[in-house]
MARBA-3410 file (N, C-alpha, C, O; in Angstrom, 1 decimal):
89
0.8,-1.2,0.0,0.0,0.0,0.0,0.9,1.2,0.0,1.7,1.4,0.9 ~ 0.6,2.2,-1.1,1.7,3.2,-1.0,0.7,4.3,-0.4,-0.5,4.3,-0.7 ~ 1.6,5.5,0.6,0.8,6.6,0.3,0.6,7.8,-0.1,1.6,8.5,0.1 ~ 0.0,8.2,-0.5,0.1,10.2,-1.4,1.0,10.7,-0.9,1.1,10.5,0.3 ~ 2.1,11.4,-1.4,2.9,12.3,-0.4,2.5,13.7,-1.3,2.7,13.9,-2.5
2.0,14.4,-0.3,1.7,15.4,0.0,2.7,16.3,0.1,3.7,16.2,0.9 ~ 2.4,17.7,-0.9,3.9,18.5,-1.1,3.2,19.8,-0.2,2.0,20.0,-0.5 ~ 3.7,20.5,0.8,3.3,21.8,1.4,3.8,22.7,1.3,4.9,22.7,1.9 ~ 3.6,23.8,0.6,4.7,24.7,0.6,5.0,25.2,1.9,4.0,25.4,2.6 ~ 6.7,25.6,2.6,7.1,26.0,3.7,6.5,27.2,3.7,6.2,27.9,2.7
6.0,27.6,5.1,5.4,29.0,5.5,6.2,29.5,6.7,7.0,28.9,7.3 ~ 5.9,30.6,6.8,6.6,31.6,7.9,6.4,31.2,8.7,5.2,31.0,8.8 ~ 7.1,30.9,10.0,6.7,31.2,11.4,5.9,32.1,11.9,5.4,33.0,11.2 ~ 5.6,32.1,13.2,4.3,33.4,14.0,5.2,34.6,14.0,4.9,35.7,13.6 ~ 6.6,34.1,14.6,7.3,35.2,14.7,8.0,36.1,13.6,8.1,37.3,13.4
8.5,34.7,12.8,8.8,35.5,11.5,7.5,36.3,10.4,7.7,37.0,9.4 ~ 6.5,36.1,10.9,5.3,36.9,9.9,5.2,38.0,11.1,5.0,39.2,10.7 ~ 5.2,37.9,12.3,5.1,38.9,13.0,5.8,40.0,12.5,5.3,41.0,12.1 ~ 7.4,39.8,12.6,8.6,41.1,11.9,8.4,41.6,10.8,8.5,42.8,10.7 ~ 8.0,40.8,9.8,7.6,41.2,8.6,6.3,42.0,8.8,6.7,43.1,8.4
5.2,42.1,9.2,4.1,43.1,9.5,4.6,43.9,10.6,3.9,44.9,10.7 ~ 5.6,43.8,11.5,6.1,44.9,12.5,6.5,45.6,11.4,5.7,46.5,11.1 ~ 7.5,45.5,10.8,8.5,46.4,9.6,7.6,47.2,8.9,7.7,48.4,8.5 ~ 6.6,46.3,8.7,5.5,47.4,7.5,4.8,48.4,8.4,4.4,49.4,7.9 ~ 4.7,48.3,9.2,3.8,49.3,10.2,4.5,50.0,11.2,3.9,50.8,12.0
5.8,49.8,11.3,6.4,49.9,12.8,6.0,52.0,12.9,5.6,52.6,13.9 ~ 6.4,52.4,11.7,6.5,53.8,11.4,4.9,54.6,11.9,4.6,55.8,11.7 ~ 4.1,53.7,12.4,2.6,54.5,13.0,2.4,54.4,14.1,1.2,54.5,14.6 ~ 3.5,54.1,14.9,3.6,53.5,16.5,3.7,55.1,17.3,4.5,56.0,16.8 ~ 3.3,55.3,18.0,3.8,56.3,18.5,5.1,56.4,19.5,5.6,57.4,20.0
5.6,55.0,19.6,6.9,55.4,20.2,7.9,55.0,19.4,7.6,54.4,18.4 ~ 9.7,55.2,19.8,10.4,55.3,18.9,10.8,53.6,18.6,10.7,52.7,19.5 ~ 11.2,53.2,17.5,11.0,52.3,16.6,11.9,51.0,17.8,11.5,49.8,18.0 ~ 13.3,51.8,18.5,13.7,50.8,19.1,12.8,50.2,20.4,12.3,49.1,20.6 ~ 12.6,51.1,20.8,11.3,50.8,21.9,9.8,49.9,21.5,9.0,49.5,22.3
9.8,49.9,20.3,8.9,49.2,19.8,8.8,47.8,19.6,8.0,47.0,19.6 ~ 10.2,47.9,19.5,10.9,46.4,19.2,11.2,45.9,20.0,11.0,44.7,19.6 ~ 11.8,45.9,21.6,11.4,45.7,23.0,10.5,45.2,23.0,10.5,44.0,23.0 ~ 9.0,46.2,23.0,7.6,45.6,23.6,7.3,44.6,22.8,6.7,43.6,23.3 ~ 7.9,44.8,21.3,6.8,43.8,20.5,7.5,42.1,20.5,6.9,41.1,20.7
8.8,42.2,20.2,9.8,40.8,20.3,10.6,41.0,22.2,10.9,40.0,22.9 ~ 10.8,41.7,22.5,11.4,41.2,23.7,12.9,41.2,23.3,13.5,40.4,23.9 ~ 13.6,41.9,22.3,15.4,41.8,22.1,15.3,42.7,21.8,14.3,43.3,21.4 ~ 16.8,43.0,21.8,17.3,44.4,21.3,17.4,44.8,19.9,17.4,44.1,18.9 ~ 17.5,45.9,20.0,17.0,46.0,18.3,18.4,45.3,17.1,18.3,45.0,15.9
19.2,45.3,17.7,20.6,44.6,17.2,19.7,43.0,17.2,19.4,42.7,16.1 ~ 19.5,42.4,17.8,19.2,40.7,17.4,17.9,41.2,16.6,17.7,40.3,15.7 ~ 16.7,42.4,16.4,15.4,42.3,15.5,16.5,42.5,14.0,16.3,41.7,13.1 ~ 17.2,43.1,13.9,17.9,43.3,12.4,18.6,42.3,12.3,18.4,41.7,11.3 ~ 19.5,41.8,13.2,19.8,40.4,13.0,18.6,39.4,12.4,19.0,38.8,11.4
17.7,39.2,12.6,16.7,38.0,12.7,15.6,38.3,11.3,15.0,37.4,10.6 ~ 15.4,40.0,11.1,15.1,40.4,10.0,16.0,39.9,8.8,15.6,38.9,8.1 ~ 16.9,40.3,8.6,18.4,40.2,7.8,18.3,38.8,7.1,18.2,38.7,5.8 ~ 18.4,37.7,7.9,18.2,36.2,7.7,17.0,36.4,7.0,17.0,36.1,5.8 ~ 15.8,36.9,7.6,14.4,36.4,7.0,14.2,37.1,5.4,13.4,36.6,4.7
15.0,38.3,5.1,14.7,38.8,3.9,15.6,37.7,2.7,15.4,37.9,1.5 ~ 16.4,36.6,3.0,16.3,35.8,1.8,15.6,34.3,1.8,15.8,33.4,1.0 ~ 14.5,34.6,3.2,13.9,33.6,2.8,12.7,33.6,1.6,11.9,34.5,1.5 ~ 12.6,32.2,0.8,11.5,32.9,-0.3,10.2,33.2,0.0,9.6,33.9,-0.7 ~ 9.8,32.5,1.1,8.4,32.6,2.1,8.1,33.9,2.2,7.2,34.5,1.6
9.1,34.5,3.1,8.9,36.2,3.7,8.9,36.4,2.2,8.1,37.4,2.2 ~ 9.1,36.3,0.9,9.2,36.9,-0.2,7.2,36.6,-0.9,6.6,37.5,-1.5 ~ 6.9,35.5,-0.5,5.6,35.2,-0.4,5.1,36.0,0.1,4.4,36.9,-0.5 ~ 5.2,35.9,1.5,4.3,36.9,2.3,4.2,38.0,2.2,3.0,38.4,2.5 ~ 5.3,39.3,1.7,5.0,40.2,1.3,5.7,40.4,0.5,6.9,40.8,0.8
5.4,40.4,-0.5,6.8,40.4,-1.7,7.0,42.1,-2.0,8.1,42.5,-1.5 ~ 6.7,42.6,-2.2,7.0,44.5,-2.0,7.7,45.0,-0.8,8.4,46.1,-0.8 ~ 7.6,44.3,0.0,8.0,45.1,1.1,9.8,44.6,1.1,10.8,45.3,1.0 ~ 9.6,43.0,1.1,11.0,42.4,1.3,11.6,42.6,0.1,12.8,42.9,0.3 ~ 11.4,42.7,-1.3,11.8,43.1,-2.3,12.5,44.8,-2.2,13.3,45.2,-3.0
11.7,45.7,-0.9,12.1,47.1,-0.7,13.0,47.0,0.1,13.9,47.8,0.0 ~ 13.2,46.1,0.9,14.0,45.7,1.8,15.2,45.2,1.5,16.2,45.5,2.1 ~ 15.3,44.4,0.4,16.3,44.0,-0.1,17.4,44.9,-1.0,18.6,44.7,-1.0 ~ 16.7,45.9,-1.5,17.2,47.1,-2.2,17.8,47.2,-1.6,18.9,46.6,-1.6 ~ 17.3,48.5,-0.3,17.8,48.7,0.4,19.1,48.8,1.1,19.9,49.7,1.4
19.0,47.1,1.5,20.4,46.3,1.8,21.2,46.2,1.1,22.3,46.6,1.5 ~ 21.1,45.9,0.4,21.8,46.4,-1.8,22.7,47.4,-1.7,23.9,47.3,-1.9 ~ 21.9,48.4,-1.4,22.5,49.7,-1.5,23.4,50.1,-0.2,24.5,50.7,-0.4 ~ 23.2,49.8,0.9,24.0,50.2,2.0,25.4,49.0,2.2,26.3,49.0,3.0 ~ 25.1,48.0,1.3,26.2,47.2,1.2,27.3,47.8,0.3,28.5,47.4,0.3
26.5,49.0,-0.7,27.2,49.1,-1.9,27.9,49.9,-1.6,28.9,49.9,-2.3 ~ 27.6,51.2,-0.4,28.0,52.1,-0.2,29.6,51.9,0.6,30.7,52.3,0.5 ~ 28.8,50.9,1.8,30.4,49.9,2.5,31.2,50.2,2.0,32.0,51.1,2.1 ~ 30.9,48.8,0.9,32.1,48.7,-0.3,32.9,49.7,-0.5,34.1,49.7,-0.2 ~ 32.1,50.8,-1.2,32.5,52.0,-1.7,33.5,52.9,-1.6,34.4,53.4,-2.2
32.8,52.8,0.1,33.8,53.6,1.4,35.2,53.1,1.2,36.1,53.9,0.8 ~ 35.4,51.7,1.6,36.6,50.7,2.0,37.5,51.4,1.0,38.6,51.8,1.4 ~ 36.8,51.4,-0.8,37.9,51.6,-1.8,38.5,53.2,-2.0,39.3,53.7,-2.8 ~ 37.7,53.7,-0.7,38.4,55.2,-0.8,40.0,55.3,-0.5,40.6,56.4,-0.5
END
């Protein structure tokens, strides 16, 4: 007897979908963004960009919000580029 194998595509974690919708909204909070990140994850904002960072090449977070992580990814693009840039001065 064989059985179906069932393909699922991988999904985000609670936490990892949580950052991802923290990120998109963090900017309507009324307090300041590190303080936000405290109340909402409980670490410092050094391990939320740590843990962000990782999640922008996963393809899921690319699922879940593809505009945002795709803005995000720019982003990182560019402040990598600028590094670089610096070093070759």
């Amino acid at each position: 007897m064989s059985e179906a194998l069932t393909h699922t595509e991988p999904t985000l974690g609670e936490r990892e979908a949580a950052i991802l919708d923290f990120e998109d909204s963090w900017y309507t909070s009324s307090v300041p963004k590190d303080q936000a990140i405290m109340e909402a994850f409980g670490c410092s904002s050094a391990r939320y960009y740590q843990q962000l960072n990782l999640l922008l090449d996963k393809p899921e977070a690319l699922a879940h919000n593809p505009l945002l992580v795709k803005r995000l990814r720019r982003m990182r693009a560019q402040r990598q580029a600028e590094r670089s840039a610096k070093r070759l001065r």
